[in-house]
C-alpha positions in Angstrom: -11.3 -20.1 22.6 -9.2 -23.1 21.5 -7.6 -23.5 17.9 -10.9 -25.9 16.3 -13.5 -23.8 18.1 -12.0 -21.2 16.8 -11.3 -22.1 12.6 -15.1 -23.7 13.2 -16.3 -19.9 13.7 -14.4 -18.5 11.1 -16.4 -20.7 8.3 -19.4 -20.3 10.1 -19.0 -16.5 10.2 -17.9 -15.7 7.0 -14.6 -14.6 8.8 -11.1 -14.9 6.6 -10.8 -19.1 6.5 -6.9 -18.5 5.4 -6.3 -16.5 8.8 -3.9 -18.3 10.9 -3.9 -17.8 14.5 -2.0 -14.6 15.9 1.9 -14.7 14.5 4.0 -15.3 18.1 1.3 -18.4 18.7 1.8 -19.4 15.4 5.7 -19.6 15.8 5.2 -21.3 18.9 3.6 -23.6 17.3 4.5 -24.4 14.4 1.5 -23.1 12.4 1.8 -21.3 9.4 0.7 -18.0 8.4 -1.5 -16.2 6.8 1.0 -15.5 4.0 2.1 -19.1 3.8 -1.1 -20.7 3.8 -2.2 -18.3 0.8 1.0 -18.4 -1.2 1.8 -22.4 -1.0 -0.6 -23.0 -3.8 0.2 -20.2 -5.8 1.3 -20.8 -9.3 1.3 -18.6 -12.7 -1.8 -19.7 -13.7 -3.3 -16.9 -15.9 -5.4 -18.0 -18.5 -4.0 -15.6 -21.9 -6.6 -14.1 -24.3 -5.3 -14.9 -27.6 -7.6 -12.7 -29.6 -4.9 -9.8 -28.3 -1.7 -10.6 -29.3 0.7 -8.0 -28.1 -0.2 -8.8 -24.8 -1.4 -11.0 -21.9 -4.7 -10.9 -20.7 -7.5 -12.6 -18.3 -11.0 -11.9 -17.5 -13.3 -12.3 -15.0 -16.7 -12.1 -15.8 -19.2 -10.8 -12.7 -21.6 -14.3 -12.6 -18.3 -16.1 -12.7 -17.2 -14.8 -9.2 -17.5 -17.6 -6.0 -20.3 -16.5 -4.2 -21.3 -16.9 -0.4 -24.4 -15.9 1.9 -24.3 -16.2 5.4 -27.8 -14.4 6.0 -25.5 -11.4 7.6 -22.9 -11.3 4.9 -22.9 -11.8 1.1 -20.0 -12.3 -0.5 -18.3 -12.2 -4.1 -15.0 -13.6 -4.4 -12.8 -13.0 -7.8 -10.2 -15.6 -6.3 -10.1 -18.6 -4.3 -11.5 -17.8 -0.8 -12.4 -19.5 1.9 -15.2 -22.0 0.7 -14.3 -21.1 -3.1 -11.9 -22.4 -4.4 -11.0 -22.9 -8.0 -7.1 -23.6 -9.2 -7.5 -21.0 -12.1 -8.5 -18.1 -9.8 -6.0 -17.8 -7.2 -4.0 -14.6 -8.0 -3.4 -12.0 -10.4 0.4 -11.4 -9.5 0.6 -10.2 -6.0 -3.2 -9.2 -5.8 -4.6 -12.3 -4.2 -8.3 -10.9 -2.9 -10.8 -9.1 -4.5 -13.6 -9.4 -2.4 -17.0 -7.6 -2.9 -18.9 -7.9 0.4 -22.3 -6.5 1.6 -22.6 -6.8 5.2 -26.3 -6.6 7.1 -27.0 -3.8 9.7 -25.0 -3.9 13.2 -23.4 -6.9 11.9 -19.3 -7.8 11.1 -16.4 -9.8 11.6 -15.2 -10.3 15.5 -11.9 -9.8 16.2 -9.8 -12.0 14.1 -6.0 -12.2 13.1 -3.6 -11.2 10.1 -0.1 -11.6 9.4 2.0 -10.2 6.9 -0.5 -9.5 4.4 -1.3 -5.6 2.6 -4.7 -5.5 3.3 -7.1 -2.7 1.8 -10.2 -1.6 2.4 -13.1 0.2 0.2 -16.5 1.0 1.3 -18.3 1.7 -1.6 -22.0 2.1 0.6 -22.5 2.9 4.3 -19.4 2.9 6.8 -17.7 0.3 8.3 -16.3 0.6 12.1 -12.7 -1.1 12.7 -10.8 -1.8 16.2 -7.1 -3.7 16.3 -4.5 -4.7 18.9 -2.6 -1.2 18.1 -5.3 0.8 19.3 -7.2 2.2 16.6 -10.6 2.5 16.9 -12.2 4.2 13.7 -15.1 4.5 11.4 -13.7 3.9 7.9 -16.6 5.8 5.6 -18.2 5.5 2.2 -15.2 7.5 0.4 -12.7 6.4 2.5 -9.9 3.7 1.7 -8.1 2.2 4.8 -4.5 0.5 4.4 -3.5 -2.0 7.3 0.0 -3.5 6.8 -0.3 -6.7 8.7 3.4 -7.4 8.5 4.2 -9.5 12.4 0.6 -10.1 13.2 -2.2 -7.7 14.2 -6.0 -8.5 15.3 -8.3 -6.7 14.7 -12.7 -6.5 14.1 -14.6 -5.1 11.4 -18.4 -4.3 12.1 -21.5 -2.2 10.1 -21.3 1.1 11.7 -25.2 1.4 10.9 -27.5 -0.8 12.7 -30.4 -0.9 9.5 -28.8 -0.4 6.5 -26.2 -2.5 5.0 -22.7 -1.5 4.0 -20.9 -2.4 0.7 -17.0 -2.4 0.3 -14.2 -3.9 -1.2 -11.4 -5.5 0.6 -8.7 -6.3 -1.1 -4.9 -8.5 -0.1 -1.5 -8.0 -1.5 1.4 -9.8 -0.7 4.1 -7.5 0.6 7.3 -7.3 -0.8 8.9 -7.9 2.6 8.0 -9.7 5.2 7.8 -9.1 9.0 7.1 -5.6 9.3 6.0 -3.7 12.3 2.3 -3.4 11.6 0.9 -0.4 10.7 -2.8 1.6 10.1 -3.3 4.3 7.6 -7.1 6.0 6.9 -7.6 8.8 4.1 -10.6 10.3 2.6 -10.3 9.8 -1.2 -12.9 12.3 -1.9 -10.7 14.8 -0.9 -8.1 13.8 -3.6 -11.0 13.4 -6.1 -10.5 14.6 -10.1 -13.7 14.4 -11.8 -14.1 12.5 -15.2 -10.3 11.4 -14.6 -8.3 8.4 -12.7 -6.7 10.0 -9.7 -4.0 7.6 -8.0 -4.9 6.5 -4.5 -2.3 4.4 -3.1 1.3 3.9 -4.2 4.8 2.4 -2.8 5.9 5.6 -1.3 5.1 7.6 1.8 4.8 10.8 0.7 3.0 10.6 -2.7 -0.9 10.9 -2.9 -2.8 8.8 -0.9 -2.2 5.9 1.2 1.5 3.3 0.7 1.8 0.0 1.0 4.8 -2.4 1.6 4.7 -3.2 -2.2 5.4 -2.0 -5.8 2.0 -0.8 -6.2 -0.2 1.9 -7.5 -4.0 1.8 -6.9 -6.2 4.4 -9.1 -10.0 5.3 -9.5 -12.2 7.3 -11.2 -16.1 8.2 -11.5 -17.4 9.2 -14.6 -20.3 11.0 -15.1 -19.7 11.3 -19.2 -18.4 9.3 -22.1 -14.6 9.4 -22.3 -11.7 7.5 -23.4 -8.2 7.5 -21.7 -4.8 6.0 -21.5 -3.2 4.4 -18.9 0.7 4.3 -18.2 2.8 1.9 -16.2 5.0 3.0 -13.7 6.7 -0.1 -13.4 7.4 -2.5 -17.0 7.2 -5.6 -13.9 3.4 -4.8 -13.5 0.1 -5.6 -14.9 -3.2 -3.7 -14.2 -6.1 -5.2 -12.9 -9.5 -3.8 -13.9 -12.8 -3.9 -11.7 -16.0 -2.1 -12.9 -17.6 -1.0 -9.9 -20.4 0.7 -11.5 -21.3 0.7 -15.2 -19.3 -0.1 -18.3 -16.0 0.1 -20.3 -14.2 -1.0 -22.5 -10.1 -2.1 -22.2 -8.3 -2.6 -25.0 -11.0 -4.0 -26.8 -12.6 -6.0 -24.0 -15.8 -4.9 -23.0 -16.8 -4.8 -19.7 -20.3 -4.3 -17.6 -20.7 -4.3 -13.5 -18.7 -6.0 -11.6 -16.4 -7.5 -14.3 -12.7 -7.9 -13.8 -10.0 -7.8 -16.3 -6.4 -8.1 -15.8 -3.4 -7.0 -18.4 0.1 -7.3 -18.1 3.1 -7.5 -20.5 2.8 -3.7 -22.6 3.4 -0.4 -20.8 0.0 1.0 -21.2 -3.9 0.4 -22.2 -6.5 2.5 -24.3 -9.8 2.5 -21.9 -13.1 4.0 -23.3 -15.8 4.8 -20.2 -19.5 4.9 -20.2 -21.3 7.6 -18.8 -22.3 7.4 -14.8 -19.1 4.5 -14.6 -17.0 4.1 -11.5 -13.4 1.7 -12.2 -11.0 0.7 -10.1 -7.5 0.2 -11.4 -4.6 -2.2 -9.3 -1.4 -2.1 -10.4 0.5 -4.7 -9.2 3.8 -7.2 -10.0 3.4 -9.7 -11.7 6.2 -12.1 -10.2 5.7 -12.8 -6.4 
């Protein structure tokens, strides 16, 4: 398939638009990649919330997402992505996608390339099946998060593992904090590392703590709450903010309150109060700040 045949069946299939075409044909070239395509427009461009004063914050309300339907894939997009695009939503630090897709039965993304991008992946309904150019071929299920470091260039296709019912998951890009690593694939149950009515950490920077590790100064947490509580969280790096996502239910962060789907992002203090509703599930990303 030639380069135009190819960026026309990314829009039409829903497929990343920012996706350049696999790294060593890129460099031959003289295309860019997928991390200079996304990062050329980047600015600091957060919008502050000056009813809070000690600190910096942004919101994202749910009906304020961009929004996308393909028939096969619906899509929510908290920043700028492919046909969204909007100069006030392109980043929260290094945490560049927040997509929220729901994907119809037997249907996915063919086999499509990444470069040097942290890529992570969250079914939150059904199971998703994944194949890539290093050989893994794997169903990543509801309960699951997958980690793919794209770092050179990988390919690689994402499909619904069920041919009726849809699947629901989050994917999610970071920029790395070096470029040009050898790609990599990583798969853990997070159910296993599950604490209930608590936030339980389920990524970081480093190898050997709980759950998955990215090539960045990161630490990914979750929780599902099945009664009223209120928490704190600490920093573990003064350089980061936190971003909020409410997958299910409501809180409320340092005063904000929050329903569904609402994002919320906090930087410049070294921790937040947050009060949870009963039957809530949150999502919290730590990440820099400064790219």
């Amino acid at each position: 398939m030639n380069r135009i045949k190819f960026i026309k069946g990314a829009f039409a299939s829903g497929a990343a638009f920012f996706a350049a075409p696999f790294i060593s044909t890129a460099r031959s070239q003289n295309i860019d990649s997928t991390y200079d395509r996304l990062i050329e427009k980047i600015g600091f461009n957060h919008v502050p919330n000056n009813e809070i004063k000690t600190m910096n914050t942004v919101l994202h309300k749910a009906n304020t997402r961009g929004s996308a339907d393909h028939g096969w894939l619906k899509a929510n997009h908290t920043f700028s992505f492919a046909n969204y695009h909007n100069p006030e939503r392109m980043h929260f630090g290094v945490l560049r996608v927040l997509n929220d897709d729901t994907i119809a039965g037997g249907k996915g993304f063919s086999t499509h390339p990444h470069d040097n991008m942290e890529i992570i992946t969250i079914p939150l309904e059904g199971d998703l099946e994944h194949k890539d150019n290093m050989g893994n071929g794997t169903v990543i299920k509801s309960g699951d998060v997958q980690v793919m470091s794209a770092g050179t260039g990988i390919l690689h296709s994402e499909f619904n593992a069920d041919t009726e019912l849809d699947v629901k998951l989050l994917q999610i890009w970071l920029f790395p904090n070096k470029k040009n690593v050898t790609p990599r694939y990583d798969q853990l149950p997070i159910r296993n590392l599950e604490v209930k009515n608590e936030f339980y950490q389920i990524l970081s920077p480093n190898e050997k703590d709980q759950g998955v590790w990215i090539h960045q100064n990161s630490w990914f947490s979750i929780g599902e709450f099945s009664e009223q509580k209120t928490t704190e969280y600490k920093f573990n790096s003064s350089d980061n903010g936190v971003y909020a996502f409410i997958i299910e239910g409501d809180a409320t962060i340092e005063g904000q309150k929050l329903e569904k789907r609402d994002g919320f992002g906090i930087w410049d203090t070294d921790s937040i109060s947050i009060s949870v509703e009963k039957n809530s599930r949150i999502l919290l990303m730590e990440v820099p700040m400064v790219i």
